[in-house]
C-alpha positions, 0 to 999 in steps of 0.5 A: 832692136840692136843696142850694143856698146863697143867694149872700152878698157876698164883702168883701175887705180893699180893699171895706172900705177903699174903703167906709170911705173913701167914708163917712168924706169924707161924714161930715167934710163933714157935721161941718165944716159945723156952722161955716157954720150960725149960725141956724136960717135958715142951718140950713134955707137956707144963709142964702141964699148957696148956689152953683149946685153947693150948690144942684145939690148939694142937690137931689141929694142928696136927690132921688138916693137909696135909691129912684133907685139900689137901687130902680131896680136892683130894679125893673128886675130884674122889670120892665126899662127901665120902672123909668126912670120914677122918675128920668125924672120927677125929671129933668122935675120939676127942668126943671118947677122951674126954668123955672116954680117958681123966680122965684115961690118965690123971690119969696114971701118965705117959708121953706116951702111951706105957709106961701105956701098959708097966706098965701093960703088961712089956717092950717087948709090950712097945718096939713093940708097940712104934716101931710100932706107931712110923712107924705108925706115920711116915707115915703120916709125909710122907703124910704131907711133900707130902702135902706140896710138892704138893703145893710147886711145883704147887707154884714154878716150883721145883722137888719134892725132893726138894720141900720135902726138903724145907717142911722138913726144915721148920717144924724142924724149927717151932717144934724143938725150941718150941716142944709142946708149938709151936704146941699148940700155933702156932695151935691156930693161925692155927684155926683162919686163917684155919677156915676163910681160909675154910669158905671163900673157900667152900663159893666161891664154893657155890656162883661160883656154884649157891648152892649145887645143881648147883656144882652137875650140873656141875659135871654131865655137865662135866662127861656126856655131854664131851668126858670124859665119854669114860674114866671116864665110866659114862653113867647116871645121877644117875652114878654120883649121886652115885659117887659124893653123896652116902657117902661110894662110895669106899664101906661100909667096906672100907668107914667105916673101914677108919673112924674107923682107924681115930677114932682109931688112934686119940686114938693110937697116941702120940700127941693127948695124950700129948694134953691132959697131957699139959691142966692145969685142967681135964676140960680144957684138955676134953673141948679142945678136944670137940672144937677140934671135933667142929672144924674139920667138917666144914673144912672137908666138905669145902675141899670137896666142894672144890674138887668138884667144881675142878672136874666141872671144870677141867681135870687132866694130866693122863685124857688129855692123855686118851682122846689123845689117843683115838683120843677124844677132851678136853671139851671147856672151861675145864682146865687141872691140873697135878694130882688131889693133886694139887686141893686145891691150884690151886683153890685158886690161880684162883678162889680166890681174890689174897691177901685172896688167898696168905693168904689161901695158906699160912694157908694152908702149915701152915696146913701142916707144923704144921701137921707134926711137931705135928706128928713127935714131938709125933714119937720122944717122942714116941722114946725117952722115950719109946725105947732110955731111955729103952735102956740107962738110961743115957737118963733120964737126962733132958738136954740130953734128951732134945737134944736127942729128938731135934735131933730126929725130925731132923732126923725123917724129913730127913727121911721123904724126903727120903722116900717122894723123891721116892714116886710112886703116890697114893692118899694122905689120903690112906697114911692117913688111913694106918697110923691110922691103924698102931698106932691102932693095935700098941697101942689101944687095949693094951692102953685100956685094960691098962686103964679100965682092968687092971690086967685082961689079960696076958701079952704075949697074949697082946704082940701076939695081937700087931703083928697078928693085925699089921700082919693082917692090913698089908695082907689085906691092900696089898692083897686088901681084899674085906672086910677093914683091920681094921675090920679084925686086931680089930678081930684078935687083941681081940681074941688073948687077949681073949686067955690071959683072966684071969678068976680070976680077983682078981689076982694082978700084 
């Protein structure tokens, strides 16, 4: 009775060459900037000669990823503009850096994060905390490889393992020659291509639509005129309103304590940091980080129109199978996606002109590429100089530092295909906020009470706060409380330095 196809992108000769062409400028700039790195210090800042658009470039790169892009399209595909969450609290933790975080990072005269808390709070919290944000930051690597997976797969027929293989080798490719170079300046050519890529995707979305209001209409069309609405349980206009509109659909706690784990983590994460170390002037590190914010809020939200206009207009695999089951029909004129991950591509493959759509898909693996390369460059620096070089000094010397951190990376991104090969399925921007709330309760209290306390708190109340805040998240996190586990392991993680709160705040370390 029931014989439907699950829909496949359709690649033309001009996808392909778009594509090629997109992937094939990052890769160059990747390869070309081996000649800027000398050292292990111009590998992981830039030597300190960055500009404001390496720096912006940087940030970028790395903040915008899989995540930002395919994540927000798939979220918003279930949940509508509350999907904007992640990179609205990317673009207010940029603001947060750059006008509280940048002058003393810079004056700390350090090279990762966790070196300014071991400065303050001794080695045993600097040993933790990077082991704990370097699993924080692995598991956005995770999600990053996923991304591009997804993709890989909705491009070519391929398995996942194998996908994750290729997503892998191309980023130990693009980051392992050129380190931050390669991130700052291949993110550079990342924000033209993926600002014109995003601009011309939600406009798409606007046009086909007939404006904002016409995409609710057609959500509304699909959610409440089909026989989707046995499955989905929508039974009103204002069900779908509240979904597709209401901006903390998931909940306020959850909707908030997921923008305050971005804004946290921004500040947490290693990569961010050494943006900020490679600008050449305190000015140009802060500008960068402020067009970094400007940046990242348009792409967002034209994620979410595009995530929105999918679920208009198409069904997933698990929802055909629903309706099977209880013996109901696939709306007319609806077409059918495997998952929900595969809502960016798919859209940009059928709804776009074939050479812009090549060049978008391009920009978007590009997205995703140096997204993870980003993270996974500020893991092994994290690694490296925070845990190899405690445990050797031998590490110190700049040449086999070097290759110590090159090889990190490739190991780091082996892993990560592992890891991703036996992924179970979630939604990919969960793995996002996970990750930000690892690095957060890892490294943000500690790092700012380095920072603007110094001398003020003892150390082993600081330590303990690593691990009741990270032990906290994680409890919440798995025994789904009603109330977000950032909340939660922020609380815990000050009260156990409010423990440690020297009264006498003259004594010197």
């Amino acid at each position: 009775m029931h014989s439907f196809l699950i829909e496949k992108m359709v690649i033309s000769f001009y996808h392909i060459l778009g594509i090629i062409l997109a992937i094939a400028i990052i890769e160059v700039v990747g390869i070309l900037s081996v000649r800027k790195v000398k050292n292990a210090n111009d590998f992981s800042v830039g030597g300190g000669k960055a500009g404001t658009w390496v720096v912006t470039g940087t940030i970028i790169g790395t903040l915008v990823g899989g995540q930002s892009t395919v994540g927000t399209a798939q979220l918003a595909f279930t949940f509508g503009l509350s999907a904007w969450w992640f990179t609205m609290g990317m673009a207010l933790g940029c603001v947060v850096l750059a006008i509280g975080y940048v002058i003393p990072l810079r004056r700390s005269g350090s090279t990762t994060l966790l070196e300014i808390v071991s400065k303050e709070y001794g080695r045993k919290a600097e040993m933790t905390g990077s082991l704990l944000c370097s699993l924080g930051m692995f598991v956005s690597i995770i999600a990053q490889v996923l991304s591009c997976a997804a993709m890989l797969m909705t491009l070519f027929p391929m398995r996942l393992w194998v996908a994750a293989s290729i997503a892998a080798a191309t980023m130990i490719i693009y980051v392992v020659f050129g380190g931050l170079w390669s991130a700052g300046i291949g993110g550079v050519v990342k924000i033209i291509l993926l600002c014109l890529s995003a601009l011309a995707a939600g406009t798409v979305v606007l046009f086909l639509s007939k404006g904002y209001s016409g995409l609710m209409d057609s959500i509304k069309n699909i959610l409440l005129s089909t026989d989707l609405q046995f499955i989905d349980g929508f039974t009103s206009s204002d069900d779908v309103n509240h979904v597709y509109q209401y901006p903390f659909t998931r909940g306020v706690s959850n909707d908030l304590g997921s923008c305050i784990s971005v804004i946290l983590g921004v500040l947490a994460t290693q990569t961010y940091a050494q943006a900020i170390w490679s600008g050449r002037t305190d000015g140009k590190a802060r500008k960068g980080a402020l067009i970094s914010a400007l940046i990242s809020i348009p792409i967002g939200f034209a994620c979410v129109l595009v995530g929105m206009y999918m679920r208009a207009h198409y069904i997933t695999e698990a929802e055909l199978n629903s309706l099977i089951a209880i013996g109901k029909d696939v709306p007319e004129g609806i077409g059918v996606i495997a998952t929900s991950a595969q809502a960016f591509p798919m859209f940009v493959t059928n709804h776009l002109p074939k050479f812009l759509g090549g060049i978008v898909l391009g920009t978007l693996l590009i997205t995703v590429i140096i997204g993870g390369s980003g993270l996974t460059l500020g893991a092994s620096t994290i690694l490296v100089k925070d845990v190899f070089v405690t445990l050797s000094s031998k590490f110190k010397e700049s040449k086999l530092n070097l290759r110590i951190t090159r090889t990190t990376i490739v190991a780091i991104l082996l892993l990560s295909v592992i890891v991703a090969a036996s992924f179970s399925g979630s939604y990919i921007n969960d793995l996002g906020f996970l990750s930000m709330g690892l690095r957060t309760t890892a490294a943000f209290v500690p790092l700012t009470l380095a920072l603007f306390f110094p001398g003020r708190f003892k150390s082993k109340w600081v330590f303990a706060s690593i691990l009741v805040g990270t032990a906290m998240l994680l409890i919440a996190k798995f025994l789904r409380f009603s109330i977000d586990g950032m909340f939660l392991a922020l609380a815990a993680s000050v009260i156990c330095c409010m423990f440690g709160f020297k009264k006498k705040n003259m004594l010197l370390k």
